[in-house]
DRENPA-912408 format. One record per atom (N, C-alpha, C, CB): residue number from 1; residue in three letters; atom name; x, y, z. Coordinates in nm, 2 decimals. Glycine has a CB too. Layout:
BEGIN
+-----+------+------+--------+--------+--------+
! pos ! code ! site !     c1 !     c2 !     c3 !
+-----+------+------+--------+--------+--------+
! NUM !  ALA !   CA !      X !      Y !      Z !
...
+-----+------+------+--------+--------+--------+
This chain:
BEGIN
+-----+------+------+--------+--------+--------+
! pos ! code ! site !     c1 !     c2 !     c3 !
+-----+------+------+--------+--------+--------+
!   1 !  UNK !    N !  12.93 !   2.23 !  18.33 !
!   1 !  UNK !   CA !  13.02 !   2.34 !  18.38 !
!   1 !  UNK !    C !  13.11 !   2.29 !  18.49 !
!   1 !  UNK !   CB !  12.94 !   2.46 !  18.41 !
!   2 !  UNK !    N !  13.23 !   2.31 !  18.48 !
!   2 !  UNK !   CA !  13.32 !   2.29 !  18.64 !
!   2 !  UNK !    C !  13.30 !   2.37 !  18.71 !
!   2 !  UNK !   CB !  13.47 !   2.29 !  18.65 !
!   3 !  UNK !    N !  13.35 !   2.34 !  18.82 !
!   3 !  UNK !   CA !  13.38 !   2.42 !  18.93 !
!   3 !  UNK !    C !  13.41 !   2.56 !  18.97 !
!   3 !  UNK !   CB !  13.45 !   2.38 !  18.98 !
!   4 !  UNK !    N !  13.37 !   2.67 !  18.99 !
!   4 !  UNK !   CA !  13.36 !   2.82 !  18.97 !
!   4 !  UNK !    C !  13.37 !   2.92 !  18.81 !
!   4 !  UNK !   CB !  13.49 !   2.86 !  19.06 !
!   5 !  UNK !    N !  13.31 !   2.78 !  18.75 !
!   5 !  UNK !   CA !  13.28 !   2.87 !  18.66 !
!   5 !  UNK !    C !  13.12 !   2.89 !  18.64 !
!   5 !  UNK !   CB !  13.34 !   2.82 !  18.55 !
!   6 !  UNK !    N !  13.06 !   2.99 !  18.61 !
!   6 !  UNK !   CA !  12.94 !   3.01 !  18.60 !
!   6 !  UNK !    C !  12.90 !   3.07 !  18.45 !
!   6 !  UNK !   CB !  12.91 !   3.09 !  18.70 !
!   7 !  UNK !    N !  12.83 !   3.06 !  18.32 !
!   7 !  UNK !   CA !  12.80 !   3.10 !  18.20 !
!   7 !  UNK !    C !  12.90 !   3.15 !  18.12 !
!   7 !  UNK !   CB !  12.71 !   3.18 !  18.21 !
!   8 !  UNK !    N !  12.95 !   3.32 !  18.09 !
!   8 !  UNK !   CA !  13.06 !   3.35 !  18.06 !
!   8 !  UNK !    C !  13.17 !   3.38 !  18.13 !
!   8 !  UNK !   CB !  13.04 !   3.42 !  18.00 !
!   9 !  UNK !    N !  13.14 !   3.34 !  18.25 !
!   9 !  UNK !   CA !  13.28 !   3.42 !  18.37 !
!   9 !  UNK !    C !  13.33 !   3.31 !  18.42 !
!   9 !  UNK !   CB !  13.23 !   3.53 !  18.53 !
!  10 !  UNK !    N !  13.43 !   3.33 !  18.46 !
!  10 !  UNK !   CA !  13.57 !   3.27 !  18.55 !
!  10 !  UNK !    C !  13.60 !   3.29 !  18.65 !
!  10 !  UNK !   CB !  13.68 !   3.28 !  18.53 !
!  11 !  UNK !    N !  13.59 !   3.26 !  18.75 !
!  11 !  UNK !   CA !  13.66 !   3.31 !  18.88 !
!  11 !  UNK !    C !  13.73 !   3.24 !  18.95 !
!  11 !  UNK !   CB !  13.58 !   3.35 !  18.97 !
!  12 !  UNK !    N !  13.85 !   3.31 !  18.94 !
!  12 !  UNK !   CA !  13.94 !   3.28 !  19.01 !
!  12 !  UNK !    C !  14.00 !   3.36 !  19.15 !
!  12 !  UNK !   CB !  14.03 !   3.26 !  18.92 !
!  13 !  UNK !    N !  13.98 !   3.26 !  19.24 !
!  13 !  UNK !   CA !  13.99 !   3.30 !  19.37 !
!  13 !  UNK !    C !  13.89 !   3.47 !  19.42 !
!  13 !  UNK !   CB !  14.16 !   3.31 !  19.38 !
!  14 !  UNK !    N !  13.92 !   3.55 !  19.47 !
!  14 !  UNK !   CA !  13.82 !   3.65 !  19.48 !
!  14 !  UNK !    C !  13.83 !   3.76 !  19.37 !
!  14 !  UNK !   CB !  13.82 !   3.71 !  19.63 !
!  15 !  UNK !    N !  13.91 !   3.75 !  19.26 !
!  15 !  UNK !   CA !  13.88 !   3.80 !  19.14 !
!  15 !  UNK !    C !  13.78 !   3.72 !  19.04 !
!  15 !  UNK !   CB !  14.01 !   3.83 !  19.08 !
!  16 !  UNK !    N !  13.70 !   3.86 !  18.95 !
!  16 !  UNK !   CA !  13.64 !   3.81 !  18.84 !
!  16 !  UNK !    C !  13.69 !   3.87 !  18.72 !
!  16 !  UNK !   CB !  13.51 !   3.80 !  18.85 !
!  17 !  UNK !    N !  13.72 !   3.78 !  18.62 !
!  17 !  UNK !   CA !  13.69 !   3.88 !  18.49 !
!  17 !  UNK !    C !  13.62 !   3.81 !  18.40 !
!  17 !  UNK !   CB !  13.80 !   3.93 !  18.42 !
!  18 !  UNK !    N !  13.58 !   3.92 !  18.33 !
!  18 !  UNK !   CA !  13.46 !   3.88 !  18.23 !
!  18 !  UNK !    C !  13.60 !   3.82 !  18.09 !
!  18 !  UNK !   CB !  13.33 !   4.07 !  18.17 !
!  19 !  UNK !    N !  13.57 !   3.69 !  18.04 !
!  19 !  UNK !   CA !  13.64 !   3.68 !  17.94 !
!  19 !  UNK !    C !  13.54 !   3.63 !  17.82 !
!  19 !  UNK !   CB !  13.75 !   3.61 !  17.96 !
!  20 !  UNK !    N !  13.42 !   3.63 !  17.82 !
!  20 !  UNK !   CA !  13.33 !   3.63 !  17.72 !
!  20 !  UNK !    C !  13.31 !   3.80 !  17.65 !
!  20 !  UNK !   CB !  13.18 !   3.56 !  17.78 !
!  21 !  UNK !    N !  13.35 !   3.80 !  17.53 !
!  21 !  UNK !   CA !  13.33 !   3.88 !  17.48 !
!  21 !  UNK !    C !  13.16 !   3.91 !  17.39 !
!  21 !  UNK !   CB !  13.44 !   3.86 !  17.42 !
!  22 !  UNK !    N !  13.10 !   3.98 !  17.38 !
!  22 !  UNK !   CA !  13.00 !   4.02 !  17.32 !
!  22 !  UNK !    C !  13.04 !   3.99 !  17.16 !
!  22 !  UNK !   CB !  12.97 !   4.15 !  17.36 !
!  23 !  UNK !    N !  12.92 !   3.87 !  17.10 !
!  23 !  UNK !   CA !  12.91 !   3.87 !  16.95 !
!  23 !  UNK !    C !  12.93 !   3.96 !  16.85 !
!  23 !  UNK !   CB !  12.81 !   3.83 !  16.91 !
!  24 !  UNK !    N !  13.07 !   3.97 !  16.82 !
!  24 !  UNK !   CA !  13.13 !   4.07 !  16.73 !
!  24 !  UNK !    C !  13.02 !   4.05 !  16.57 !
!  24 !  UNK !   CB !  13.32 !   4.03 !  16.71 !
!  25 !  UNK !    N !  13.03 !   4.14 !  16.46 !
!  25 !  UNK !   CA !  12.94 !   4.11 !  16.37 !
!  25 !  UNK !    C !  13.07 !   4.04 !  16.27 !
!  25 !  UNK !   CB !  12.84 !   4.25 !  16.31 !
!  26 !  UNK !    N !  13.02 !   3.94 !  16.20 !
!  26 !  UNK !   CA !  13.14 !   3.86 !  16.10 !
!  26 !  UNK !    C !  13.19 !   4.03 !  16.00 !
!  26 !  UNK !   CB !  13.03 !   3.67 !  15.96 !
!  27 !  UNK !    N !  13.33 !   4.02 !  15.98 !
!  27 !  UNK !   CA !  13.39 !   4.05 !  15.92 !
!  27 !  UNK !    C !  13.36 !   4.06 !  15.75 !
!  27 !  UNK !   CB !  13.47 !   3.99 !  15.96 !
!  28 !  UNK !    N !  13.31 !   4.12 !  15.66 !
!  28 !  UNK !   CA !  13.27 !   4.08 !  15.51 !
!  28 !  UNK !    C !  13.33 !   4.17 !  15.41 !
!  28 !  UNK !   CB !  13.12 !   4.09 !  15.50 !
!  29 !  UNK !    N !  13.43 !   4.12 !  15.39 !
!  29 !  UNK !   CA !  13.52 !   4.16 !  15.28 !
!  29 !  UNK !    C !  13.43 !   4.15 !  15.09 !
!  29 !  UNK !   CB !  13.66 !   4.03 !  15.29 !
!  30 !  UNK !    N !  13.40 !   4.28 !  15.07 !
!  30 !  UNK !   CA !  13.32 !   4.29 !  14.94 !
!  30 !  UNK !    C !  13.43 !   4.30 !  14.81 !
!  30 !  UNK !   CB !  13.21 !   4.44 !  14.95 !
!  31 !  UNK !    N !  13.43 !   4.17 !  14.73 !
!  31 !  UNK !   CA !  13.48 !   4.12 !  14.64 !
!  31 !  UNK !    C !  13.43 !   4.17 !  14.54 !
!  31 !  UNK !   CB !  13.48 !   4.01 !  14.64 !
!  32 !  UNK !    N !  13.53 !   4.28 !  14.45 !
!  32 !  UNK !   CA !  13.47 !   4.31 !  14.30 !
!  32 !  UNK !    C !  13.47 !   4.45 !  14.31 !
!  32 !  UNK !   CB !  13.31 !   4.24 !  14.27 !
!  33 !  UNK !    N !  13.38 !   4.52 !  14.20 !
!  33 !  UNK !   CA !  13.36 !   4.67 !  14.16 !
!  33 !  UNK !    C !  13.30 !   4.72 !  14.22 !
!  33 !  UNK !   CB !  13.33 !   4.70 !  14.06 !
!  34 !  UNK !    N !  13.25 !   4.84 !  14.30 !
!  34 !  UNK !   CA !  13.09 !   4.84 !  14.35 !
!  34 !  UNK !    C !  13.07 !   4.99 !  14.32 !
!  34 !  UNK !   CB !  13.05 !   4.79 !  14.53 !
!  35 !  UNK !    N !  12.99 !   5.00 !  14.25 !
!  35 !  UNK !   CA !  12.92 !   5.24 !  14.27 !
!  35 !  UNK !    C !  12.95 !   5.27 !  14.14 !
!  35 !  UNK !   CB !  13.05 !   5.40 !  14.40 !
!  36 !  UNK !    N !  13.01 !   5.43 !  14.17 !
!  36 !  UNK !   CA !  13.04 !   5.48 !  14.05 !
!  36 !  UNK !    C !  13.15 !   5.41 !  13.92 !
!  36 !  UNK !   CB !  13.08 !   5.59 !  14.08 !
!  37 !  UNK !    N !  13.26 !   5.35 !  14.02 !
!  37 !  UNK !   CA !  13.38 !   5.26 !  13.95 !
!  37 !  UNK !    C !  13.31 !   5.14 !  13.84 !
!  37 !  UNK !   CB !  13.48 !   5.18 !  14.08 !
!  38 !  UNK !    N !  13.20 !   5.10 !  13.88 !
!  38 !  UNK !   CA !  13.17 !   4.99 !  13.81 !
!  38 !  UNK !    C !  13.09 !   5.03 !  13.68 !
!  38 !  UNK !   CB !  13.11 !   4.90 !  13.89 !
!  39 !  UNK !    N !  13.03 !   5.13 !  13.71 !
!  39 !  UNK !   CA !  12.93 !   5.23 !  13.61 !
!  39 !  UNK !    C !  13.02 !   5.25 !  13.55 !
!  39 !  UNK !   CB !  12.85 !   5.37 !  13.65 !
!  40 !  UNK !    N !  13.12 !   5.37 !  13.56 !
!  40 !  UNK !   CA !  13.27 !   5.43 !  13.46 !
!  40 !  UNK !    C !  13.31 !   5.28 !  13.40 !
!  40 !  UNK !   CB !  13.45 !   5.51 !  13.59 !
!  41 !  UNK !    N !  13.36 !   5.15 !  13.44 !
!  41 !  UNK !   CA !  13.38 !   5.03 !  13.34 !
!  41 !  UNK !    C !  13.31 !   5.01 !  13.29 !
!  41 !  UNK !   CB !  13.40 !   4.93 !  13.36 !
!  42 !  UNK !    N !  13.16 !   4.99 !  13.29 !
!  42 !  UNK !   CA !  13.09 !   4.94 !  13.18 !
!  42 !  UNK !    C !  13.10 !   5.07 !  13.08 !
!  42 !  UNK !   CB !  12.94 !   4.88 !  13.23 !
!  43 !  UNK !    N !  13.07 !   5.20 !  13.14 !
!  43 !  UNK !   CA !  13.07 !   5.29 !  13.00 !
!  43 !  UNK !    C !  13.20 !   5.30 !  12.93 !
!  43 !  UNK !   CB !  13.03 !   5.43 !  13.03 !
!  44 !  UNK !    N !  13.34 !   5.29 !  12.98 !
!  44 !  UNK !   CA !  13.48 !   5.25 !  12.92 !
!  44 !  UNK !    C !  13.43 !   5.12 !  12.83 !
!  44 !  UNK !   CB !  13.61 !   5.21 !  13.06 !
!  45 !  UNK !    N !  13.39 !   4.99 !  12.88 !
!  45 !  UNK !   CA !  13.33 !   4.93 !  12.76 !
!  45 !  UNK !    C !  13.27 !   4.92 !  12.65 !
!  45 !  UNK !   CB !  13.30 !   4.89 !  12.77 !
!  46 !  UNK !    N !  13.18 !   4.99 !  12.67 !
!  46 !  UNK !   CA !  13.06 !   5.01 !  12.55 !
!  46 !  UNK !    C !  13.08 !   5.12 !  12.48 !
!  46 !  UNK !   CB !  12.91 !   5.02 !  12.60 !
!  47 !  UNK !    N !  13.20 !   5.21 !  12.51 !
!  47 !  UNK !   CA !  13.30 !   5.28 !  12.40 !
!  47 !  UNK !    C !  13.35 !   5.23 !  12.36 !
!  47 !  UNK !   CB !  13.37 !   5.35 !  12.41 !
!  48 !  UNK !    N !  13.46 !   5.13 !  12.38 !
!  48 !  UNK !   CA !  13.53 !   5.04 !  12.31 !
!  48 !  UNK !    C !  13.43 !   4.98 !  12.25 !
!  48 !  UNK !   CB !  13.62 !   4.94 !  12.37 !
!  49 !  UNK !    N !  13.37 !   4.91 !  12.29 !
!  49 !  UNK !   CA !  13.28 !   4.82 !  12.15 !
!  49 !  UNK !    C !  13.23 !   4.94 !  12.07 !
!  49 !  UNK !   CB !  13.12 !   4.69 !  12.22 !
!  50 !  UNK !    N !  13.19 !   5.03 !  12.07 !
!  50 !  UNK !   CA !  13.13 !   5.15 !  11.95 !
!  50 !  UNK !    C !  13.22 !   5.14 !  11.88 !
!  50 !  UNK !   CB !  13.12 !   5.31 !  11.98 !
!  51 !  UNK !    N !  13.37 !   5.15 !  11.91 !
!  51 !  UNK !   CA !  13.47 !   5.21 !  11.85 !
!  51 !  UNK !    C !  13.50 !   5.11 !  11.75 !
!  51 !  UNK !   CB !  13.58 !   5.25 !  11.95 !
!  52 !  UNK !    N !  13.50 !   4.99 !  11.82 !
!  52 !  UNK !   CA !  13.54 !   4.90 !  11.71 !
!  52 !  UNK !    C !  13.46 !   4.82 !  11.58 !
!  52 !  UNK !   CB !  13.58 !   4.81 !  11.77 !
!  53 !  UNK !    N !  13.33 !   4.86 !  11.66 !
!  53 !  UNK !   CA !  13.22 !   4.85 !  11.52 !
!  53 !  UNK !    C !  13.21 !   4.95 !  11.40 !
!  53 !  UNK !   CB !  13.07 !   4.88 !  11.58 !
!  54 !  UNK !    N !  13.24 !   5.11 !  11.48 !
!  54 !  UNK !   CA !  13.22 !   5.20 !  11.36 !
!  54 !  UNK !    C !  13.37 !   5.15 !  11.29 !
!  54 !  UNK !   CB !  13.20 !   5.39 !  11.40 !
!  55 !  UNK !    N !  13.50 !   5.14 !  11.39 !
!  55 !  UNK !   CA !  13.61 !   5.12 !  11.27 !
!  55 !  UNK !    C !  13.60 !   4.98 !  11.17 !
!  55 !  UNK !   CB !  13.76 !   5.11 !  11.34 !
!  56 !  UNK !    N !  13.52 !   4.86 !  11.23 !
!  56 !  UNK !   CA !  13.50 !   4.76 !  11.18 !
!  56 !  UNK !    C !  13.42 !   4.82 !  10.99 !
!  56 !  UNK !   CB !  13.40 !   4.68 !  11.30 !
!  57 !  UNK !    N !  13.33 !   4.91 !  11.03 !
!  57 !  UNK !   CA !  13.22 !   4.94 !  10.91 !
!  57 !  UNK !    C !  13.30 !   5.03 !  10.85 !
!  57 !  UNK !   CB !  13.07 !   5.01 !  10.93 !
!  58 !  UNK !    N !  13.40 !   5.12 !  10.90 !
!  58 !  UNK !   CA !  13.48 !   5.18 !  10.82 !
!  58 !  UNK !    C !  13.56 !   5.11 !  10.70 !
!  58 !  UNK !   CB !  13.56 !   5.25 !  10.90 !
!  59 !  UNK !    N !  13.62 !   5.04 !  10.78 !
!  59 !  UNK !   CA !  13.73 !   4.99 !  10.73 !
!  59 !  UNK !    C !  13.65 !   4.87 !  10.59 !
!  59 !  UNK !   CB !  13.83 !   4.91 !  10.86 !
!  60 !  UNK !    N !  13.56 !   4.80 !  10.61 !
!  60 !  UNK !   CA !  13.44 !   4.74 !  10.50 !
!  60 !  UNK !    C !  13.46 !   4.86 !  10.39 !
!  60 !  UNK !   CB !  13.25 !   4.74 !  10.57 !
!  61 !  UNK !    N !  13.38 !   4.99 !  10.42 !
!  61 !  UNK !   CA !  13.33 !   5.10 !  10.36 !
!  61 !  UNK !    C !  13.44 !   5.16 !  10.24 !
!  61 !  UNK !   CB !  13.29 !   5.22 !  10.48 !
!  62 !  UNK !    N !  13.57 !   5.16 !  10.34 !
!  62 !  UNK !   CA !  13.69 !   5.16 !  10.23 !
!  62 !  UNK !    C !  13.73 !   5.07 !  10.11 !
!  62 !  UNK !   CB !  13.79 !   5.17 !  10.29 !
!  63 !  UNK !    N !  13.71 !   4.96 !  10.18 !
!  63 !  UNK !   CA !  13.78 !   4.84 !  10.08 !
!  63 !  UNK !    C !  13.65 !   4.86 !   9.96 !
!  63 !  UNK !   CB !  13.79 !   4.65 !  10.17 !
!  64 !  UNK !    N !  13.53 !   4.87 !  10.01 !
!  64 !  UNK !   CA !  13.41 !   4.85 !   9.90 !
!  64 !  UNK !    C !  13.43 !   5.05 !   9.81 !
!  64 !  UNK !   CB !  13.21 !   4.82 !  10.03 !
!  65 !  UNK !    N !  13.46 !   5.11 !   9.82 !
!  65 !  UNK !   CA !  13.49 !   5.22 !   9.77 !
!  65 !  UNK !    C !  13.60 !   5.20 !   9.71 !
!  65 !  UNK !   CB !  13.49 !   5.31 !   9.83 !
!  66 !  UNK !    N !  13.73 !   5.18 !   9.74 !
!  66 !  UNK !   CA !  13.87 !   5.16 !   9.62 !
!  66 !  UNK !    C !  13.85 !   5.02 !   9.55 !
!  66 !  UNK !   CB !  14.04 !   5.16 !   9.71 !
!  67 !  UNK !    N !  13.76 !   4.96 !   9.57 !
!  67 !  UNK !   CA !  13.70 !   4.83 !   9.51 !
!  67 !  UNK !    C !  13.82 !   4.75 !   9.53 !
!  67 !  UNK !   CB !  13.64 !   4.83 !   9.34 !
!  68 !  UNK !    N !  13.86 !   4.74 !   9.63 !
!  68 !  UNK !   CA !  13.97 !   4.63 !   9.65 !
!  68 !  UNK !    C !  13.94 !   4.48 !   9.67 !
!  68 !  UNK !   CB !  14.04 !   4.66 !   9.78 !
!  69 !  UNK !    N !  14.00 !   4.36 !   9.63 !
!  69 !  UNK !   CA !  13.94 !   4.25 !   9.61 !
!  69 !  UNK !    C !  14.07 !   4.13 !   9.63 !
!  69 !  UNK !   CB !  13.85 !   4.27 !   9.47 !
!  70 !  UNK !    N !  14.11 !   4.02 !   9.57 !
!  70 !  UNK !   CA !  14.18 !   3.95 !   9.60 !
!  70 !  UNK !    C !  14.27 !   3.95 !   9.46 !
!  70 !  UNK !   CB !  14.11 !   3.83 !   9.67 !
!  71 !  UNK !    N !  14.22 !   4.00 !   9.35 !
!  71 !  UNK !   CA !  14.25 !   4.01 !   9.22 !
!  71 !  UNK !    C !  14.34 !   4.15 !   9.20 !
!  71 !  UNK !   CB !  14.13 !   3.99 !   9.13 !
!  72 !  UNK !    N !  14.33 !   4.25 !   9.33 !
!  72 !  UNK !   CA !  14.36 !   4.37 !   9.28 !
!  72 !  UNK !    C !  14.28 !   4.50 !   9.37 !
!  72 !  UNK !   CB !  14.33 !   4.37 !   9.13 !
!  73 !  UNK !    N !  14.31 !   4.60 !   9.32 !
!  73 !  UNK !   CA !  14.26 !   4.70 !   9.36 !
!  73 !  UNK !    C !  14.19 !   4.77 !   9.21 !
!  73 !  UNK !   CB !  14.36 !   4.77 !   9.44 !
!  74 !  UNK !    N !  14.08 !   4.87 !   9.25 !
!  74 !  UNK !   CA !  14.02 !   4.95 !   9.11 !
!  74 !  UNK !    C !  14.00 !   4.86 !   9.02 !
!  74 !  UNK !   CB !  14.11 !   5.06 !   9.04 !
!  75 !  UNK !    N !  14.09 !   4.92 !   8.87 !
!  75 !  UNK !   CA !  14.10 !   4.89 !   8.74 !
!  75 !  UNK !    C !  14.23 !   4.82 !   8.75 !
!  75 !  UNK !   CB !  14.08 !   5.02 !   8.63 !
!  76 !  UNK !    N !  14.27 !   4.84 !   8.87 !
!  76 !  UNK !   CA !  14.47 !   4.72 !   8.86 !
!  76 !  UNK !    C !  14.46 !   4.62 !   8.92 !
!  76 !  UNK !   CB !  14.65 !   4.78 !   8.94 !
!  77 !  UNK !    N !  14.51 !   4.52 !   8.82 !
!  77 !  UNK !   CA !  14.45 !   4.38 !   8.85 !
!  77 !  UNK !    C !  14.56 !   4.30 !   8.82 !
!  77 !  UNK !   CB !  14.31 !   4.33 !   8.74 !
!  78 !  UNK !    N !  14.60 !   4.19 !   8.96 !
!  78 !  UNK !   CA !  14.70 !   4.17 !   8.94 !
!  78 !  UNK !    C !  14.71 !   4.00 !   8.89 !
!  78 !  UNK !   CB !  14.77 !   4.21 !   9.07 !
!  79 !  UNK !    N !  14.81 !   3.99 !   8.74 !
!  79 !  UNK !   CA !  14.79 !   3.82 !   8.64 !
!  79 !  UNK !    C !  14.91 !   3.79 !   8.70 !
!  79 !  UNK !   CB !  14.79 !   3.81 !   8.41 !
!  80 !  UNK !    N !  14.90 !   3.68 !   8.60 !
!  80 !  UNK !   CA !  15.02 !   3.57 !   8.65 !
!  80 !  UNK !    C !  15.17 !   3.69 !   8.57 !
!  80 !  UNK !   CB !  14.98 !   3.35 !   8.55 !
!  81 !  UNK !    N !  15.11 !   3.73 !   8.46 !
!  81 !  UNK !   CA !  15.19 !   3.79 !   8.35 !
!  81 !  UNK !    C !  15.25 !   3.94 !   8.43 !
!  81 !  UNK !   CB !  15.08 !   3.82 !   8.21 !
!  82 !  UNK !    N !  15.18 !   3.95 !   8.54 !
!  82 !  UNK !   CA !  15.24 !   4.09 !   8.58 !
!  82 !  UNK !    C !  15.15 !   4.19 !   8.63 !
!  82 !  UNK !   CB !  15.30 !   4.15 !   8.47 !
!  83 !  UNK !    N !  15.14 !   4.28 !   8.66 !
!  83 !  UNK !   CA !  15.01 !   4.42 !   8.68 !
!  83 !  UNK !    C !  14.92 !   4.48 !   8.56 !
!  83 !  UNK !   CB !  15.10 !   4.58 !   8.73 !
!  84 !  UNK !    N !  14.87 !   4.50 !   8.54 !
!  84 !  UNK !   CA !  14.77 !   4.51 !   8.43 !
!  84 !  UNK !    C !  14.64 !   4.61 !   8.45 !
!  84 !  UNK !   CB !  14.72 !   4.36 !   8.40 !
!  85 !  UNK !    N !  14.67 !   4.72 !   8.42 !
!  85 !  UNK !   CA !  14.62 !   4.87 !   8.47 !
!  85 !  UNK !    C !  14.47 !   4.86 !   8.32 !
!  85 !  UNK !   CB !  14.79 !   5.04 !   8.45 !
!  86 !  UNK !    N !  14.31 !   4.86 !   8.33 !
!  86 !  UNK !   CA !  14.24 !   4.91 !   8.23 !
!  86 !  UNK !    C !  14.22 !   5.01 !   8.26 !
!  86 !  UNK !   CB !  14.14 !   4.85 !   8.18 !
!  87 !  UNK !    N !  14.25 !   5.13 !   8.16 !
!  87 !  UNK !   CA !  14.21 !   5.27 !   8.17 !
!  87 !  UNK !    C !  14.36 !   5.34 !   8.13 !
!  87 !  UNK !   CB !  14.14 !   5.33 !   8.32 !
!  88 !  UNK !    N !  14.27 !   5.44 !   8.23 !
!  88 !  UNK !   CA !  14.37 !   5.56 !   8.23 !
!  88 !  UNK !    C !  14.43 !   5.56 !   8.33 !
!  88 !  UNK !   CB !  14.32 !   5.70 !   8.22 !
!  89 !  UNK !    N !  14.59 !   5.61 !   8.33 !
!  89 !  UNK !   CA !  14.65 !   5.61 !   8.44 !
!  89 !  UNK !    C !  14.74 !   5.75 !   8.50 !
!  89 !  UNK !   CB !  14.73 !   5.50 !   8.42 !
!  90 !  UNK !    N !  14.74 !   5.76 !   8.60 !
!  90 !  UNK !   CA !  14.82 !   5.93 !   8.64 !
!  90 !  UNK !    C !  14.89 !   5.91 !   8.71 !
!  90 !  UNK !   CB !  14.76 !   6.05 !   8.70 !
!  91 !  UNK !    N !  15.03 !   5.89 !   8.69 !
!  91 !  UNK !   CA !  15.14 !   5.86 !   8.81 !
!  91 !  UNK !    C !  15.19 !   5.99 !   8.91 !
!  91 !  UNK !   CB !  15.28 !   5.81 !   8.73 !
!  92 !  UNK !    N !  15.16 !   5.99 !   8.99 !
!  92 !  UNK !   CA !  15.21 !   6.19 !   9.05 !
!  92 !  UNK !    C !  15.33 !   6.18 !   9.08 !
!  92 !  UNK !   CB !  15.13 !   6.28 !   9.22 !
!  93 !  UNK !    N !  15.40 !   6.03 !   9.14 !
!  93 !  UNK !   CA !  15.59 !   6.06 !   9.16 !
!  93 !  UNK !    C !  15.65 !   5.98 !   9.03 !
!  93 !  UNK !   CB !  15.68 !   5.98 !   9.34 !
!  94 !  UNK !    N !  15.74 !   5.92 !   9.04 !
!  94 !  UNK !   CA !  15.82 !   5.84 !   8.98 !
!  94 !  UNK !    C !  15.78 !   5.75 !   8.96 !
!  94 !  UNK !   CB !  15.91 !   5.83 !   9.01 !
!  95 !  UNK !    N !  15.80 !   5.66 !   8.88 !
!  95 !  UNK !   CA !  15.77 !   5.49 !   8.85 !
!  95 !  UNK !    C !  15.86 !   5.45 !   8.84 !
!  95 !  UNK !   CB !  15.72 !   5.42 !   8.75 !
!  96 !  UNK !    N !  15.87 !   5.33 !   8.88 !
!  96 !  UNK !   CA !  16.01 !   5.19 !   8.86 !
!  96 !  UNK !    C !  15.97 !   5.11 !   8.80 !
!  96 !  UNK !   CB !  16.06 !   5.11 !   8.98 !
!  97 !  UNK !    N !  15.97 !   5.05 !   8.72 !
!  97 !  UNK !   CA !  15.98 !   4.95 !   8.67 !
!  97 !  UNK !    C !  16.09 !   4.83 !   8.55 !
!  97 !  UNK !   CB !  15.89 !   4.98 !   8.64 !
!  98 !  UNK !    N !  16.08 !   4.78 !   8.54 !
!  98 !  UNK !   CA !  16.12 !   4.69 !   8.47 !
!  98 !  UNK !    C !  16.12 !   4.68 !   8.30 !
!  98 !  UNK !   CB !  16.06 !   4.60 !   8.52 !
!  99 !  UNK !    N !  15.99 !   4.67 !   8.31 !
!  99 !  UNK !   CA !  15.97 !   4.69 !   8.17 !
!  99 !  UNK !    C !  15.80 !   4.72 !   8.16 !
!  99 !  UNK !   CB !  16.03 !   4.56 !   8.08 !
! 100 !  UNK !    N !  15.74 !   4.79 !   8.07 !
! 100 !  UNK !   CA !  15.64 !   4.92 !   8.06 !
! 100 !  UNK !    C !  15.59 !   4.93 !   7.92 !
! 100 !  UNK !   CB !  15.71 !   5.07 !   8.10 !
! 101 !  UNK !    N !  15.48 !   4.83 !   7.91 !
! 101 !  UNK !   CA !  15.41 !   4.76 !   7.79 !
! 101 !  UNK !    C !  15.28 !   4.85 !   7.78 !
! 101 !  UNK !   CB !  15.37 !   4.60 !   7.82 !
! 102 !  UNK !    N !  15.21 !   4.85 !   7.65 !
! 102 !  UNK !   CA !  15.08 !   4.86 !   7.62 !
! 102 !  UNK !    C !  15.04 !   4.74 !   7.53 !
! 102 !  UNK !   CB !  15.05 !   5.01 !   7.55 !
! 103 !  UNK !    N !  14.90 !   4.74 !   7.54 !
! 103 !  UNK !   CA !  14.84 !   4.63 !   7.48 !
! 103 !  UNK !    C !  14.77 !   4.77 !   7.33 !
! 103 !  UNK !   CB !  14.69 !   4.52 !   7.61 !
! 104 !  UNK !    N !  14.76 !   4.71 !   7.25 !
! 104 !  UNK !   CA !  14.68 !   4.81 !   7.12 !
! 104 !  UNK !    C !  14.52 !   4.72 !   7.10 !
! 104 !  UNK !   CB !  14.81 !   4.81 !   6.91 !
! 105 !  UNK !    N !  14.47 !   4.74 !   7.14 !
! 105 !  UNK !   CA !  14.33 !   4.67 !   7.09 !
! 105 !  UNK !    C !  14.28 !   4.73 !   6.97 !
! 105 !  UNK !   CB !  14.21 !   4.69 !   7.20 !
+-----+------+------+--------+--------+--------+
């Protein structure tokens, strides 16, 4: 230590001041979600993931009910020759086509 100084103090000439300050506690900036907010995100998540499972099984559940496939849909099955309907068919609007064949077995 120099000369008129003693532990935390200074003195200069017949003034003193204290310029040691008392150990402040560190500063701790909490990074991230914390409480109810983080509770409300995970449950906002694990709705979404519900959501997308049941639409995931839905959407299966349909294709396996209209029997849709890579050949067609139902009994319409699509050839090199064109669309090709076995059964019966019920048109409720209008049809377009081209040209409008039966087979006679």
């Amino acid at each position: 230590m120099g000369t008129g100084e003693t532990g935390g103090y200074s003195s200069v000439g017949k003034c003193s001041s204290v310029t040691h300050h008392p150990q402040l506690p560190p500063i701790v900036y909490k990074v991230g979600i914390y409480g109810w907010r983080k509770r409300c995100l995970y449950l906002l998540i694990l709705l979404l993931l519900c959501t997308v499972i049941i639409n995931f099984f839905l959407t299966v559940w349909i294709l396996r009910v209209m029997d849709f496939s890579v050949n067609g849909m139902g009994r319409l099955r699509i050839h090199s020759s064109g669309i090709v309907l076995e059964g019966k068919a019920e048109f409720l609007k209008t049809l377009y086509a081209s040209e409008v064949s039966s087979r006679l077995v």
